[in-house]
C-alpha positions as CSV (number, residue, x, y, z in Angstrom):
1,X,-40.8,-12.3,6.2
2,X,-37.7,-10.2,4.7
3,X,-37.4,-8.4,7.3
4,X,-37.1,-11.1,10.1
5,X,-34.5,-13.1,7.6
6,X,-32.8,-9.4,7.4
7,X,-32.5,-9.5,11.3
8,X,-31.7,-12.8,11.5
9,X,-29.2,-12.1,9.0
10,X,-27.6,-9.2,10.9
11,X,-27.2,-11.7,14.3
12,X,-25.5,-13.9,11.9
13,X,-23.2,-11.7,11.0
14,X,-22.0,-9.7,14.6
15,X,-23.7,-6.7,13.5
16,X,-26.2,-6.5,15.9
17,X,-29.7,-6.9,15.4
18,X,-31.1,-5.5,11.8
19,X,-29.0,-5.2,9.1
20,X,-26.8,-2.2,8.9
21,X,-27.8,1.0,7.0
22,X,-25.2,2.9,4.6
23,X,-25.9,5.8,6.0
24,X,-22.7,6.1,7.5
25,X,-21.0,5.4,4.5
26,X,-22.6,7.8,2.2
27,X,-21.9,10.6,5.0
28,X,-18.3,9.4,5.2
29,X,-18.0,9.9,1.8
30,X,-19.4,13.2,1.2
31,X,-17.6,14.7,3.9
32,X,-14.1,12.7,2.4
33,X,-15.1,14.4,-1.2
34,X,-16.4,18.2,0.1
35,X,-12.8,17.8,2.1
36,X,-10.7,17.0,-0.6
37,X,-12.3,19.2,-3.1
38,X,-11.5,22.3,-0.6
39,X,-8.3,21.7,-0.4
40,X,-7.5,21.3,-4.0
41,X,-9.5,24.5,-4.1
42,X,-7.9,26.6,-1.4
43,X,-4.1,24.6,-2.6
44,X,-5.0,26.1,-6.2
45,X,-6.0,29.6,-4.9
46,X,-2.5,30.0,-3.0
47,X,-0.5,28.6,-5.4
48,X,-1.9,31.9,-7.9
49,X,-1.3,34.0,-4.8
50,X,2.3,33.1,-4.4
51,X,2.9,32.9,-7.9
52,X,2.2,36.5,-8.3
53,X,3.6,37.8,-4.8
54,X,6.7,36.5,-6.5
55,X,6.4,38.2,-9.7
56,X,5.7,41.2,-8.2
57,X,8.6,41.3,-5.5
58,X,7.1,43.2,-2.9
59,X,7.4,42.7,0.6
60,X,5.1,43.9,3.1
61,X,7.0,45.5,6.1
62,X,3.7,46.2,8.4
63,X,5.3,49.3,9.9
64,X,2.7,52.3,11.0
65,X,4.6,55.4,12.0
66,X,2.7,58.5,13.7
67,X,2.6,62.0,13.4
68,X,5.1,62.1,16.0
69,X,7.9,60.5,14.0
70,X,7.6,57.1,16.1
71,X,6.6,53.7,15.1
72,X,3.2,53.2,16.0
73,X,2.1,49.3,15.2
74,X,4.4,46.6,13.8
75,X,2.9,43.6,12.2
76,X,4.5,40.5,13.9
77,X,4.5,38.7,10.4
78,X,6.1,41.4,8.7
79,X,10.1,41.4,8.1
80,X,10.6,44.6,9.9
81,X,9.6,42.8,13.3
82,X,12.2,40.0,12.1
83,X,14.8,42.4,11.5
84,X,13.9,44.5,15.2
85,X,11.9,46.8,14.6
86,X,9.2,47.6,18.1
87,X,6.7,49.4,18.3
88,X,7.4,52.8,20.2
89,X,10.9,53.4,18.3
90,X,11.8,56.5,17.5
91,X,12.7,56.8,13.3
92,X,15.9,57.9,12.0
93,X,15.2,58.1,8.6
94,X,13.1,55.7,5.9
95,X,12.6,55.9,2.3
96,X,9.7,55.0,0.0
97,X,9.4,51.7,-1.2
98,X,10.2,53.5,-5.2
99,X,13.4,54.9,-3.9
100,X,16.3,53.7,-5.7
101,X,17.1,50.4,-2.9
102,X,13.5,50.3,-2.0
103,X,11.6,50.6,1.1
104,X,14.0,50.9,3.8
105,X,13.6,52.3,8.1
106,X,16.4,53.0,10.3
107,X,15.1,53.1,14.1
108,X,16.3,54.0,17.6
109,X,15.1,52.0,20.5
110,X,16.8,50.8,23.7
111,X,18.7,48.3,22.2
112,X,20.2,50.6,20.0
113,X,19.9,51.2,16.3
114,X,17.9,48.8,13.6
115,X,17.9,49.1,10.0
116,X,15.0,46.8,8.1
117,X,15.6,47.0,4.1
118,X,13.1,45.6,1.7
119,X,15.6,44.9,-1.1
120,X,17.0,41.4,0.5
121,X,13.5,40.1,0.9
122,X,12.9,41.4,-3.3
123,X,15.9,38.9,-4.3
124,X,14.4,36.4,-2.2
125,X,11.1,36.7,-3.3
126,X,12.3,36.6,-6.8
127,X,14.4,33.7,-6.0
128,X,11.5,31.8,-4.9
129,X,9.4,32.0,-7.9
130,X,10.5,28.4,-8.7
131,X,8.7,27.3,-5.6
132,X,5.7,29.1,-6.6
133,X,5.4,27.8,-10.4
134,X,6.0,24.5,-8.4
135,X,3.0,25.5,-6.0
136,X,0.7,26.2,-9.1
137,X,1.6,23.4,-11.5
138,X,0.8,21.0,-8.2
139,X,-2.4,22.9,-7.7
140,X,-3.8,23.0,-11.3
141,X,-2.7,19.0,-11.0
142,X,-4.6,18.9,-8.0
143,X,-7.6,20.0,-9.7
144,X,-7.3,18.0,-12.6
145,X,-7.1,15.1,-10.2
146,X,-10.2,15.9,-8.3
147,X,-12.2,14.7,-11.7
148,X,-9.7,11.9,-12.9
149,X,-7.3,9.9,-10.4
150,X,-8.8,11.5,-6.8
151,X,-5.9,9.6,-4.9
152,X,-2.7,12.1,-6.6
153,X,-5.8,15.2,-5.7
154,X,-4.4,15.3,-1.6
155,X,-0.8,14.6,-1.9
156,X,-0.6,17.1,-4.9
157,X,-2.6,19.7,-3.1
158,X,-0.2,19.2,-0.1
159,X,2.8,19.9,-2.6
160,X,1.2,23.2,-4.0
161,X,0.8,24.1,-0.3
162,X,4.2,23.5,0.8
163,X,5.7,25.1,-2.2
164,X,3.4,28.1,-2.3
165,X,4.3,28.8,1.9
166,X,7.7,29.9,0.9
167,X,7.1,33.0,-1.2
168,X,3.7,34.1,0.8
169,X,5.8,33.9,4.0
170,X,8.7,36.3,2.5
171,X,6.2,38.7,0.7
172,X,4.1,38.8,4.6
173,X,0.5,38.4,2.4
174,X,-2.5,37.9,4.5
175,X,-2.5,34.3,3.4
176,X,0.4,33.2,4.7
177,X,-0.2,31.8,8.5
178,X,-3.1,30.0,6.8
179,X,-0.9,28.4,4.3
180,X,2.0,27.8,6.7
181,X,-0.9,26.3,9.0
182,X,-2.9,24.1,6.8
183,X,0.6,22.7,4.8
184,X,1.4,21.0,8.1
185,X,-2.1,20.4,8.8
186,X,-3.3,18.5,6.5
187,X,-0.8,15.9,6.3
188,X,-1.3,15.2,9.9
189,X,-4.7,15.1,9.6
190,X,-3.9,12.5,6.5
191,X,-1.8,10.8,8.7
192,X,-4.0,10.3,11.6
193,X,-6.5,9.0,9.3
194,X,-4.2,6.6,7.6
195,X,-2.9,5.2,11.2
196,X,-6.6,5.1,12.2
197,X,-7.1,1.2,12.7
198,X,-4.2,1.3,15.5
199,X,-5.9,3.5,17.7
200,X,-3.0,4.4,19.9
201,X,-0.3,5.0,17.7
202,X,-3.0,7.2,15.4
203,X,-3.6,9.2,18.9
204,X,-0.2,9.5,19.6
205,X,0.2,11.3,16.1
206,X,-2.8,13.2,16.6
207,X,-1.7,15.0,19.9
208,X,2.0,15.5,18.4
209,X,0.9,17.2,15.9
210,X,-1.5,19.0,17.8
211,X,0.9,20.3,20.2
212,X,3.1,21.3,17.8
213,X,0.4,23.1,15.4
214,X,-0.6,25.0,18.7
215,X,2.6,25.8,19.9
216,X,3.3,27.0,16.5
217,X,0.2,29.1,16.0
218,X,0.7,31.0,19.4
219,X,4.5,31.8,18.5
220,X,3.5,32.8,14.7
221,X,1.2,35.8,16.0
222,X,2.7,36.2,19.1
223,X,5.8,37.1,17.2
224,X,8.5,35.7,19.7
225,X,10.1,34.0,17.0
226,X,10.5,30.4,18.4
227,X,12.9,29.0,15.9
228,X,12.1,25.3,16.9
229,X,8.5,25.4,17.0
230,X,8.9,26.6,13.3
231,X,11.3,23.7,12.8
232,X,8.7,21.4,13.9
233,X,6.1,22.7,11.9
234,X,8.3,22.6,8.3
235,X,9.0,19.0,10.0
236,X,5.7,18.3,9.7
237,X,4.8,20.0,6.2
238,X,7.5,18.6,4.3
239,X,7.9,15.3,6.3
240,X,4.2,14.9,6.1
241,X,4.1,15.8,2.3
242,X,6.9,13.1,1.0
243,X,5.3,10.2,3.0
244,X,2.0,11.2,1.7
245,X,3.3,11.1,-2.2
246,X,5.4,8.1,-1.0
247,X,2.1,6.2,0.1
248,X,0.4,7.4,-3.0
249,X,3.2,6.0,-5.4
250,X,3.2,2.7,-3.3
251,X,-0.6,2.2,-3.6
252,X,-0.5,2.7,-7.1
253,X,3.0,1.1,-8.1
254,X,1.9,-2.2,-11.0
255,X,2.6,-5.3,-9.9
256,X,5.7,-7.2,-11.5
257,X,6.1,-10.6,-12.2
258,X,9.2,-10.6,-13.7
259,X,12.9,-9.4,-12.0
260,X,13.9,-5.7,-11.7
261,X,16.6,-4.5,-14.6
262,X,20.0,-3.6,-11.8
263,X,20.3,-0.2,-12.0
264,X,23.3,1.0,-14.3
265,X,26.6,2.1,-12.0
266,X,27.8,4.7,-14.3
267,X,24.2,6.6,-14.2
268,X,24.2,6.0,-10.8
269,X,27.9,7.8,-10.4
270,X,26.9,10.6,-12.5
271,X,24.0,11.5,-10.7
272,X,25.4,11.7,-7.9
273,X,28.7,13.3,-8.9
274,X,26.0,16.3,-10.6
275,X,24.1,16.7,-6.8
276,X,27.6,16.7,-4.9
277,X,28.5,19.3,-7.4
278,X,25.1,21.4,-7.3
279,X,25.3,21.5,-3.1
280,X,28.7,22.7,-2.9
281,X,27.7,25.4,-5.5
282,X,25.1,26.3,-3.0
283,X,27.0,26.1,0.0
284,X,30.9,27.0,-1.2
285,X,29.8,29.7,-3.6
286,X,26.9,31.1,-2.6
287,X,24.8,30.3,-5.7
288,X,20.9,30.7,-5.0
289,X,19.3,27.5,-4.0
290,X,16.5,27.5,-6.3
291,X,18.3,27.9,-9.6
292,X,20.7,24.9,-8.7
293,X,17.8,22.8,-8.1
294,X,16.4,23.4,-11.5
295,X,19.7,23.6,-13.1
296,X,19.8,19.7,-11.3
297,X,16.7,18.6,-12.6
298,X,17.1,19.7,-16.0
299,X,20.8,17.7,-16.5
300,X,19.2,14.6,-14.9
301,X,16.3,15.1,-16.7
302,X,18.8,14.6,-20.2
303,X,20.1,11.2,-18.7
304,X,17.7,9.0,-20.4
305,X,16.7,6.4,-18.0
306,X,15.5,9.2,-15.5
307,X,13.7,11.1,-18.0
308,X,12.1,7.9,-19.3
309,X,11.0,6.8,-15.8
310,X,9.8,10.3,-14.8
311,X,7.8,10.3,-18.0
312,X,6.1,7.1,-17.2
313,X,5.4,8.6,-13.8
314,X,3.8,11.3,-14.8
315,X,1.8,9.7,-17.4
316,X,0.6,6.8,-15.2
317,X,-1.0,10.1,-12.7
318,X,-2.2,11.9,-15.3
319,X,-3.5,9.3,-17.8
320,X,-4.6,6.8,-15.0
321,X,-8.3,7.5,-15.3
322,X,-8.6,7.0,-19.0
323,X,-5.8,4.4,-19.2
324,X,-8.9,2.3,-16.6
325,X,-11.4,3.4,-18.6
326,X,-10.1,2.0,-21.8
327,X,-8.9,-1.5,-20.5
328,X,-12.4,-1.9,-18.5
329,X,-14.0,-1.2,-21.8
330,X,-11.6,-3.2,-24.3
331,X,-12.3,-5.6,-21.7
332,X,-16.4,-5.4,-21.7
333,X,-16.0,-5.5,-25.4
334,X,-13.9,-8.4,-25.0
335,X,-16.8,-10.5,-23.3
336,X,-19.7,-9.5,-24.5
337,X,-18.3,-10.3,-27.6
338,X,-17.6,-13.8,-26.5
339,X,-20.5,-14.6,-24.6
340,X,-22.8,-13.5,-28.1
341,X,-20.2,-15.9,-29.9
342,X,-20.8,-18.7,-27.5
343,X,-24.5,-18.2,-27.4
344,X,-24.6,-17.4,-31.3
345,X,-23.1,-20.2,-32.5
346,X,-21.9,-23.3,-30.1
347,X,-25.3,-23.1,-28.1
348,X,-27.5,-23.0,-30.8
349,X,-26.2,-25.8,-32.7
350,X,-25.3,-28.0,-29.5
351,X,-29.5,-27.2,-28.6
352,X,-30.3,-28.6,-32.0
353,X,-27.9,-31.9,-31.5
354,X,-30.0,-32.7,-27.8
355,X,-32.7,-32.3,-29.7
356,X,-32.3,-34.7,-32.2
357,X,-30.7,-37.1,-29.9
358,X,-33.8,-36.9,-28.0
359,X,-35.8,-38.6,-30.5
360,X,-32.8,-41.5,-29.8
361,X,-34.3,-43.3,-27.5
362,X,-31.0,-45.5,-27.1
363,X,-29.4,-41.9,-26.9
364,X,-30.4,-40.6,-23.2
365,X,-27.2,-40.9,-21.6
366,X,-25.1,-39.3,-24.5
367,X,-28.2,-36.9,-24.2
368,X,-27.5,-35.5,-20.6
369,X,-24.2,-35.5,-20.8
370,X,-24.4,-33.0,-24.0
371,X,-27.4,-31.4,-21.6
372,X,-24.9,-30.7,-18.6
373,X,-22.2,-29.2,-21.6
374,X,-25.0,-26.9,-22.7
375,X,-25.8,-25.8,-19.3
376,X,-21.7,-25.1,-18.6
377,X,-21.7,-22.8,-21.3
378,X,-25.0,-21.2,-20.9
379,X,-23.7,-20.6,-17.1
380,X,-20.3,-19.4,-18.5
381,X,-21.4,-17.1,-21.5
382,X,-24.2,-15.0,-18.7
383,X,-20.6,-14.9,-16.0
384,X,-18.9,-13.6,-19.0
385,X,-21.9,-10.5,-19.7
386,X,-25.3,-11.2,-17.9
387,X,-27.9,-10.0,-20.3
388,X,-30.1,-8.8,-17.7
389,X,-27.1,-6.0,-16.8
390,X,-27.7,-4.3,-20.6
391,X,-31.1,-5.1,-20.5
392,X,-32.4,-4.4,-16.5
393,X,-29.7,-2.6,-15.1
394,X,-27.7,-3.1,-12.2
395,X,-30.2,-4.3,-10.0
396,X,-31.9,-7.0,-11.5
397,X,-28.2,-8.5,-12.4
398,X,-27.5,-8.5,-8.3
399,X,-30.7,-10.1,-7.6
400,X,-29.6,-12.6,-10.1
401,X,-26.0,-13.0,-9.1
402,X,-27.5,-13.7,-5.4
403,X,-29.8,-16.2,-6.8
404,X,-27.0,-17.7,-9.1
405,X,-24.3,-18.1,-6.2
406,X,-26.5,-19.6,-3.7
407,X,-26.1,-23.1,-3.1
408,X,-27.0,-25.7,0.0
409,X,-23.7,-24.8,1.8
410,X,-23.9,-21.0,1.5
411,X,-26.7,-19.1,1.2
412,X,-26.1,-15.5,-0.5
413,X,-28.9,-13.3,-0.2
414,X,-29.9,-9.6,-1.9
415,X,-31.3,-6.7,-0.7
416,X,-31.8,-4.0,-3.1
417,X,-33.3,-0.5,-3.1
418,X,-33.8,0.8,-6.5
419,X,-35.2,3.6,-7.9
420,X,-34.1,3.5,-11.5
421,X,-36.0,2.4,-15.0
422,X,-35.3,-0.2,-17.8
423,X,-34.6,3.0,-19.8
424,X,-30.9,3.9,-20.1
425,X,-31.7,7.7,-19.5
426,X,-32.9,6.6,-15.8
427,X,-30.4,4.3,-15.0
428,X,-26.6,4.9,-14.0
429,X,-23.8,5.4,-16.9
430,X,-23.3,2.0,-18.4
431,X,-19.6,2.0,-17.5
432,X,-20.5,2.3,-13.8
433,X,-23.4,-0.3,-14.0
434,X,-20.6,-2.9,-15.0
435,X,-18.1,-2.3,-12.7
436,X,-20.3,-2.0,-10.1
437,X,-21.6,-5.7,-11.4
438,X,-17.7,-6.7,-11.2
439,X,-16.9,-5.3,-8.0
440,X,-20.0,-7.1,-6.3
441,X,-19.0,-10.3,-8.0
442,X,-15.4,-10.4,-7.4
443,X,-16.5,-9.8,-3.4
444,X,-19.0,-12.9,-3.5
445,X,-16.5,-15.2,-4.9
446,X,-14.1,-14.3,-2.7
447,X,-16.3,-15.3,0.2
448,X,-17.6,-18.7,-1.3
449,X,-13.8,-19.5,-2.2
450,X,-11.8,-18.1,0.2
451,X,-14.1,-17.1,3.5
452,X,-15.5,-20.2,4.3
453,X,-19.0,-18.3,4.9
454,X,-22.2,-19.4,5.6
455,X,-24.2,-16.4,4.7
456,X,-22.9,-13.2,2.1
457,X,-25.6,-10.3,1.8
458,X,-25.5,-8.0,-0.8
459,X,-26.7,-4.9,-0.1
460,X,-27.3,-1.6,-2.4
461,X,-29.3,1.7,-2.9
462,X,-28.9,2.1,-6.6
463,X,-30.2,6.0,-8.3
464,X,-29.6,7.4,-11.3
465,X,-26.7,9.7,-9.8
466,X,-25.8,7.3,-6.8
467,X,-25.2,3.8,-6.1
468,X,-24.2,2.5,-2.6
469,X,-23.4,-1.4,-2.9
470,X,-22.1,-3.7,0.6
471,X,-20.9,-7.3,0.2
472,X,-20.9,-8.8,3.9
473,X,-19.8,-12.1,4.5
474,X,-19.7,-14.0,8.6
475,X,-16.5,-16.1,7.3
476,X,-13.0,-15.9,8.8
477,X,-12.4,-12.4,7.0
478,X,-8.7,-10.9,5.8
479,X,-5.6,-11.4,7.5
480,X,-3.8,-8.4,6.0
481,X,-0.5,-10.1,5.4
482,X,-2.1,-13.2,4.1
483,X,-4.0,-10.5,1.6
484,X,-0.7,-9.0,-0.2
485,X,0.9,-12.2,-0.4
486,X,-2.0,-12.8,-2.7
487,X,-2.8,-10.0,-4.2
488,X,1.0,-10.1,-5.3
489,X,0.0,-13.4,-6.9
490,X,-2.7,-12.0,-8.3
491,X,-5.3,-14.0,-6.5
492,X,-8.2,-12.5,-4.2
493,X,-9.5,-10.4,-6.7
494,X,-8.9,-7.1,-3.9
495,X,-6.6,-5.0,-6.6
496,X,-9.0,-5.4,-9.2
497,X,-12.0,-4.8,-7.1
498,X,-9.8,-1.3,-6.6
499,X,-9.0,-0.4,-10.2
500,X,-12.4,-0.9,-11.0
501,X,-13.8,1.5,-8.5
502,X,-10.9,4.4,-9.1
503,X,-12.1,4.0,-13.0
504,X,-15.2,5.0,-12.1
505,X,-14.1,7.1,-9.6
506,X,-15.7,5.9,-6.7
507,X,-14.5,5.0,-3.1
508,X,-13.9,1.6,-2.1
509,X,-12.8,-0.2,1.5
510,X,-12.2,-3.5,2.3
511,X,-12.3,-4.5,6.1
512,X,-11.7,-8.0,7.0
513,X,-10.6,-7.6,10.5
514,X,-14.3,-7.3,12.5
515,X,-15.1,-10.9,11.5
516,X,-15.5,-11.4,8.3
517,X,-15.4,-9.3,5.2
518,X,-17.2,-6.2,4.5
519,X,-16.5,-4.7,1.3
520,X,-17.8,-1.4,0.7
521,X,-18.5,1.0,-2.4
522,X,-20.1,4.4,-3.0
523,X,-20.0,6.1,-5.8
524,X,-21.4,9.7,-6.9
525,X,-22.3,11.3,-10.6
């Protein structure tokens, strides 16, 4: 009999017949999470790479020379092919890389004479040690990430990327085409995933990048030195990289209620007047690039406002996680404390009042009327902390919010797989249990309120280490715009249906464009 209301169920909603498996889901979200945690991995593992090729200051030429006093094999990475050297050139002269000025070759070929000197490339690997201490604070924040706000993990693993390309590229380590390659990779990839619900722009960006990535590839190891293909491909790195950290900081930016202070002119001025002067340092006088653009951020950083708003930046990214964790449980706290008061206190004594007015028999009006009070606050003490959520567990609360939200006009039904106990040790952490609870909540009022639906079907596989929850409605689903307006009023419910699931770190979509609203959350131990 479940099964054919199941079926019927899925025809009711334009899914097709049978009710849609989270199979999918839980795939999706492995493969998102084995993804991300590689990066941040292989971002982490460069970052110490280029960090210590600039330390060290060597550069690797990837000259061979024969018996025969002639270059035998150039590496098309190296600088020496930058700076002309070919295989099949006869030497002049060369000195050992602890000579006084380093490794240096002087070679005859054709074309003439070429001279390829290491000691340029040492200042400049030195020079770029800033990028590389950027490169590994982005990749040990990257990591952190991966167990606390998993949205900063990809755009700061993208940063330590980026920044750990420049030094691995002058010192010619074997790790640099991969890390010129994936820092434009994968924000394209990001970016074709983000564009992915307007399929042709998302292929449009897809074979772009593509093309470019190829081109790219075939020109690094081919070693013809295609300055615009390279241009594209630091296009795409950095380009890629800012709008990913611009998204990020979008996403995440609080909502305000009240007006924004004006910016003060004279802060404004003075920034700007210490930028104008750091660029013409760099560009009149020569000054290295890097230690102006630390020199920059260290006199902003003493102008107060900037160092205040930096610091709540960075402590909003790094602090995120427990900052959720805190509120969600203040706020727990908060109402179970509430509902014991309610059912403690008011409810006991207003039970003992019906009951003596019962023995009234003038009273049975006055009786009813303190009956349908009771019931109220009964109903609004078990929406402030079910019982059965400390006491069953997750499931046996969703069976019982299906069976508390149905009504004659909407019918919300439950359909639950779960393998855990009554035992805490068997169930999921408490903290997720609840949110969890919320999430599915928030989603069913939504649709009685807001979707005009007939039917909402909550769906879950619940473990000890897993829980995979869906919350389908067949109403008139999400109009995007309509959406922000409200969440920016702080209706709808969908931003705290999302700070509940980053506190617990799990993955949340919302999709309200396939008729009706699907809301979907998986989360992992």
């Amino acid at each position: 009999m479940e099964a054919n209301r199941a079926q019927e169920l899925g025809e009711s909603l334009d899914m097709g017949k049978g009710f849609p498996t989270l199979s999918r889901a839980r795939v999706g979200y492995r493969l998102r999470r084995t993804a991300l945690a590689v990066v941040a991995l292989v971002a982490f593992g460069t970052a110490i790479a280029a960090t210590t090729a600039a330390i060290e200051g060597h550069a690797d030429a990837g000259v061979v020379v024969d018996s025969s006093g002639r270059v035998a094999s150039v590496s098309t990475t190296g600088f020496a092919w930058r700076d002309g050297v070919r295989p099949g050139q006869s030497v002049v002269s060369a000195s050992k890389a602890d000579a006084a000025d380093g490794w240096s070759i002087e070679t005859v070929g054709p074309d003439g004479a070429v001279i390829s000197r290491e000691a340029p490339l040492v200042t400049a690997l030195h020079n770029a040690l800033p990028f590389a201490l950027l490169g590994l604070a982005a990749g040990c924040l990257a990591l952190v990430f991966l167990r606390s706000n998993r949205e900063w993990a990809l755009p700061t693993s993208c940063l330590a990327l980026v920044g750990s390309s420049v030094p691995l590229f002058l010192a010619n380590q074997s790790l640099s085409g991969p890390t010129l390659f994936l820092a434009a990779l994968v924000p394209s990839m990001w970016a074709t995933w983000r564009l992915r619900r307007r399929p042709l722009v998302a292929g449009s960006v897809a074979v772009g990048c593509a093309t470019v990535l190829t081109l790219w590839v075939a020109a690094h190891f081919s070693g013809d030195g295609a300055a615009g293909i390279d241009q594209a491909r630091r296009a795409l790195a950095l380009g890629g990289t800012g709008l990913l950290m611009a998204d990020r900081a979008v996403q995440n930016r609080p909502l305000r209620t009240g007006s924004v202070a004006p910016i003060r002119m004279l802060w404004l001025l003075g920034a700007g007047s210490v930028i104008a002067v750091g660029l013409g340092l760099v560009w009149f006088a020569g000054f290295p690039a890097p230690i102006v653009a630390i020199a920059i951020v260290l006199a902003l950083l003493a102008v107060q406002p900037l160092r205040a708003m930096v610091g709540r930046r960075l402590e909003m990214a790094l602090m995120a996680d427990l900052r959720e964790h805190v509120a969600a449980d203040v706020a727990e706290e908060e109402r179970g404390r509430l509902a014991r008061e309610l059912h403690d206190a008011p409810l006991q004594e207003l039970s003992a009042a019906i009951r003596r007015l019962e023995l009234v028999p003038e009273a049975e009006a006055v009786t009813s009327s303190l009956q349908a009070v009771a019931d109220a606050l009964r109903s609004f003490a078990i929406d402030l902390r079910p019982p059965m959520l400390d006491d069953l567990g997750l499931g046996a609360a969703l069976d019982f919010l299906a069976e508390q939200t149905t009504s004659d006009a909407v019918q919300v039904l439950a359909d639950l797989a779960d393998s855990t106990g009554l035992e805490p040790s068997t169930r999921p952490p408490a903290a997720v249990e609840t949110a969890m609870y919320r999430i599915a909540r928030e989603a069913v009022t939504n649709a009685l309120s807001h979707a005009q639906a007939n039917t909402v079907r909550i769906t879950a596989q619940i473990t000890k280490t897993s829980i995979d929850l869906e919350v389908l409605d067949d109403g008139i689903g999400l109009d995007k715009r309509a959406s922000r307006r409200a969440t920016g009023r702080g209706r709808l419910g969908l931003a705290s249906m999302r700070r509940r699931a980053q506190a617990i770190g799990a993955e949340i979509s919302i999709d309200g464009t396939r008729g009706g609203t699907h809301v979907a959350v998986t989360w992992r131990a």
